[in-house]
Steps between C-alpha positions, in 0.01 A plus 500: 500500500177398659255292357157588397333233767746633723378856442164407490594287864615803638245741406211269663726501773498885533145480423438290806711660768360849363081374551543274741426135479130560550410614188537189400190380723309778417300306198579145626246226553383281720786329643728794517216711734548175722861533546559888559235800539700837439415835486578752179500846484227548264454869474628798791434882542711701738808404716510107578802309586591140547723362781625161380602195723768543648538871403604784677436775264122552329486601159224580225297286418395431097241375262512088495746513820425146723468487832599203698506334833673790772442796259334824624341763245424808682333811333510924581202680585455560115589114417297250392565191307282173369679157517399167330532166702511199279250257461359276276276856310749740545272782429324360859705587795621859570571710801483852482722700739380868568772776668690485814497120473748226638479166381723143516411244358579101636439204303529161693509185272398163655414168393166547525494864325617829483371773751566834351487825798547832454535752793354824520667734744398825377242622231218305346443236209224371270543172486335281169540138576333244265708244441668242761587228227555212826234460715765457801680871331469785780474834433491761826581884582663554850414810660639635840208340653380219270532235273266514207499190340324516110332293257320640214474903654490817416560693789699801648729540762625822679729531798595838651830499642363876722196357667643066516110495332477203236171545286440188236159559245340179315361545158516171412570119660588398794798605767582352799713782759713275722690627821734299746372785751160512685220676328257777688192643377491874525313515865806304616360139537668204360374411160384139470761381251861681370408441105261729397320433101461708277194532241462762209390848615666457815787691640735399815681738710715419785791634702738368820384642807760739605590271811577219248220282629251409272391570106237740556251366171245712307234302235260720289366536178751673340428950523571634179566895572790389730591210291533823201637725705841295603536294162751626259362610136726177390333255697098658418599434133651173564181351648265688232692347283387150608162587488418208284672258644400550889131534363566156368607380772233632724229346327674143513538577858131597529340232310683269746347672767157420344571178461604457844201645723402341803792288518784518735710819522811508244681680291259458196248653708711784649570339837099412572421894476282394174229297643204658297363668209517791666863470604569410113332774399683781735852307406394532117422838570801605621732299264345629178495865584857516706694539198274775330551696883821457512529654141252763628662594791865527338363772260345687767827482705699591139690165521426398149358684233116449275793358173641217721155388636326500110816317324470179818110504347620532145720225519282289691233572264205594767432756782694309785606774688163721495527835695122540422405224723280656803557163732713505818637203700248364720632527830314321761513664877754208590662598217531917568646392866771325351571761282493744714733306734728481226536871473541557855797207525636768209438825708644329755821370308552873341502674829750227574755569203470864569557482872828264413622767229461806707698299810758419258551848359502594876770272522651617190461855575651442880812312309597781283453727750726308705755454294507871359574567889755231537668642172414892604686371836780349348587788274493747811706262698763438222450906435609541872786237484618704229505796647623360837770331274591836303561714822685247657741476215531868502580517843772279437630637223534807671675310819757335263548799242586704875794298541634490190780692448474863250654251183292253599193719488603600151512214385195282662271816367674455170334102521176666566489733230561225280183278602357863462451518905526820655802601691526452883568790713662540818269543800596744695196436784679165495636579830855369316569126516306354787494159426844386631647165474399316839714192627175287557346545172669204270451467188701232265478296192513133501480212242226295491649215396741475789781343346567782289654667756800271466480298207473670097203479336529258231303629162450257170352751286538888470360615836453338867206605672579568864263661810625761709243526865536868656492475903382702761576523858499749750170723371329475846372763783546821399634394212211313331407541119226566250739496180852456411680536144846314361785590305681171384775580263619209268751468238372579151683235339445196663167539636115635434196545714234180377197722425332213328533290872439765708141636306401142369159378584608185662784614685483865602353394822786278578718812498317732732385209789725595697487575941493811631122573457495669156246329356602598077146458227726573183343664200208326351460276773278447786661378881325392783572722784695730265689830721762614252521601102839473397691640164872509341704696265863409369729788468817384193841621564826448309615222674270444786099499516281581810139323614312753658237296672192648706298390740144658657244417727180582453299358782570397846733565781877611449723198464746372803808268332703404824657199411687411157210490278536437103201779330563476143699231251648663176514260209874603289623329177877488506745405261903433537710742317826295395845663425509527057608170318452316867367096398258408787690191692527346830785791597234780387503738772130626633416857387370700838166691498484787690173582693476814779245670646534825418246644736187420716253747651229433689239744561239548794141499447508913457783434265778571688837279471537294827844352302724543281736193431737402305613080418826310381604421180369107431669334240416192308758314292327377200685200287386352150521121486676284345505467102 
């Protein structure tokens, strides 16, 4: 029986492995935001998936799921999904992730704090970040291009994977992009330093040059119809949503500003672009009213709808996002350059993406295309070989059916009936047997394991396996050959053709590499420099069995065998076949093996036998071992 503390053990530890250890940070205070910052699922929409650690295999992702160091959360084009980060407020730091997003997340720990990264591949993010509990605690979003490194900011980030374009948009706080590269303005000119800051209302946008030199850098106030245009419906409501909170923060960051004017540029007065009233008053301008455009513009664009944008004033309890509102930003010419710049370094990046798709569906399109030739080829080649293969069997079929005797007829169209082949009938335009034995065509069987031929085979188990090479010699001049097919008879008993050597993967090739320049591609398989198709049949008798073995070429010149040459190995199991109640001893006499070729003809390249020859009988004494 278990305990109740052990049951109650047990389920916290099911409870643990099934939300992760996060959860358990999710609330904590002070000390615990100082030793880990994790991620939780907080609330999702769509298809997103989680690749752990490690992992090789995402899977779904769920409500109050953690996300540690080496994770990667990655949502559909429907997907969305909010995430906590712990902190000292909990309710403080968040990161919305809109669709078609790919995100890891790093977490370094050092002595001196914890630097906490997340990298953006693919998609966009609203990023809330209010609370970095240790002043030496870093916080930063790595981009293809950049390095944004956070403290107290509300800001987005958006990186399209098509165009290599990474666009970032302050609402509130300061960022700092960092790249190891070398930054360009947008006419092409080095820029004078490669970390660009960020202030609220502005918007970055830079790509790699498409030689890989240079970070070509845009700087504006941020545009608001494109800004609309490519945000997700998930990331408008996200940033609506902290309406209060970036207003907040904007008016700390402008009464700084006031408080600052006339002295030396920094970041409490934007970087020195604050310098007067007037400059106050443009920068209050803008900040107050870019929320209630944004709102404006997202209803006019059918991102959100008039219920979403009166519940963020109802709950913050006055008119923050006000579609009313009749001001615009104030631009100042400076100002309109750089924003137009901006949407030209976009132009330019689009045109780019869709000049790299189209060449790689070109390349795409020339791929298939080439390999539905290479296949249409291959099936017409192996359609010919086929054919080539089947006529050439035919013809000799017909050669060795003409010599048979009338019984012998009977009986080898009997065979055929019973693989339901049609019968063979005698050819009268034949012209009668022309192929006739000729002294300097030789063909013989040999073993090739050469001491076979005078000491037994020596088997431990059922069967021996033993190779049998067929050899040519005298196929030269008028007597050269485009085909040739064998007859090797074999006793029924003690032996049987090794199909499973002869067709395996691995070794079929081992089989048919023999001389005499037929080059064999067996079934299935693809040769270099491939001639000849080859194919086999076994024909069972009562006591004896017959290989019929064929050979065709389908390429190339007809084939001149002079000398001995070896042009095909046949792999046979054998077995020894001792007399009844014989014990196996050291006076146990070897059983023979009889192996003859029955017949060989060899055909011209119009068909026509240039030979017909007949071999010995090889034998092979075959010998179990010793108990």
């Amino acid at each position: 029986m278990i305990s109740t503390n052990n049951r109650r053990l047990l389920a916290m530890l099911c409870l643990l492995l099934a939300i992760g250890p996060a959860s358990f940070f999710a609330g904590a205070g002070k000390a615990s935001a100082q030793v880990m910052r994790v991620a939780i699922v907080d609330s999702m929409k769509g298809s997103v998936t989680v690749l752990k650690s490690g992992g090789a295999k995402p899977f779904a992702a769920f409500k109050n799921m953690s996300l540690n160091e080496g994770d990667q959360i990655a949502t559909s084009k429907d997907g969305s999904v909010v995430l906590q980060l712990a902190s000292d407020d909990a309710d403080k730091d968040s990161v919305t992730i809109g669709p078609s997003s790919q995100v890891t997340f790093t977490k370094l720990k050092e002595s001196s704090g914890t630097k906490t990264k997340m990298s953006v591949w693919a998609g966009s993010l609203w990023v809330k970040v209010k609370s970095v509990s240790n002043a030496n605690d870093q916080f930063e979003v790595e981009t293809p291009t950049s390095i944004m490194g956070v403290r107290g900011t509300q800001f987005y980030v958006g990186v399209n994977p098509r165009t290599g374009l990474t666009s970032v948009f302050l609402a509130a706080g300061v960022i700092e992009a960092i790249t190891g590269g070398i930054r360009l303005e947008t006419d092409g000119t080095p820029a004078k330093d490669n970390t660009v800051t960020l202030y609220p209302s502005e918007q970055l946008d830079e790509a790699n040059n498409a030689d890989g030199q240079g970070l070509t850098t845009s700087v504006s106030i941020m545009d608001i119809t494109n800004f609309i245009n490519g945000a997700s419906p998930d990331i408008i409501k996200a940033i609506l949503a902290d309406a209060a909170n970036i207003r907040k923060e904007q008016d700390e960051m402008l009464q700084k500003a006031k408080d600052s004017l006339g002295e030396a540029a920094s970041k409490d007065n934007f970087g020195g672009t604050i310098n007067s009233e007037e400059d106050l008053e443009a920068a209050a301008n803008n900040l107050t009213n870019l929320l209630s455009l944004i709102a404006r513009e997202a209803l006019e664009q059918q991102k959100i709808d008039q219920s979403q944008i009166d519940q963020i004033n109802k709950d913050a309890k006055e008119k923050l996002l006000d579609l009313d509102t009749v001001a615009e930003l104030k631009l100042s010419e400076a100002d309109k350059l750089k924003q137009k710049a901006a949407e030209e370094l976009k132009e330019k990046q689009k045109k780019l993406g869709e000049s790299k798709e189209k060449q790689l569906q070109e390349q795409k399109d020339k791929l298939a295309e080439a390999v539905k030739k290479a296949r249409e080829k291959q099936a017409k080649i192996a359609e010919e070989n086929r054919k080539a293969l089947e006529e050439f069997t035919k013809k000799l079929e017909q050669l060795y059916f003409e010599k048979l005797t009338k019984a012998e007829q009977d009986k080898f169209n009997a065979n055929r009936e019973e693989i339901e082949k049609p019968p063979i009938k005698e050819d009268s335009s034949s012209g009668g047997n022309s192929g006739t034995i000729t002294p300097n065509a030789l063909a013989s069987l040999k073993f090739s394991q050469v001491g076979y031929a005078t000491s037994p085979l020596i088997i431990s188990g059922p069967t021996g396996a033993v190779d049998l090479e067929v050899e040519f010699s005298g196929f030269s001049d008028s007597r050269k050959i485009n085909g040739y097919q064998i007859e090797i008879e074999y006793d029924a008993w003690t032996a049987a053709f090794d199909t499973s050597s002869f067709d395996g993967v691995s070794t079929s090739l081992n089989y048919r590499s023999g001389g005499g320049g037929f080059v064999v591609e067996p079934d299935g398989q693809h040769v270099t420099g491939a001639n000849s198709v080859d194919d086999y049949r076994i024909v069972e008798g009562e006591t004896s069995n017959t290989l019929v073995y064929t050979v065709a070429k389908f390429a190339g010149d007809s084939v001149q065998i002079t000398n001995a040459a070896s042009v095909v190995k046949l792999p046979f199991l054998v077995r020894a076949i001792l007399p009844a109640n014989e014990e196996i001893g050291p006076d146990t006499m070897a059983a023979p093996v009889h192996f003859r070729i029955k017949s060989i003809t060899a055909v011209d390249a119009a068909g026509a036998p240039v030979a017909t020859v007949k071999g010995p009988e090889l034998t092979l004494q075959v010998k179990p071992a010793k108990n």
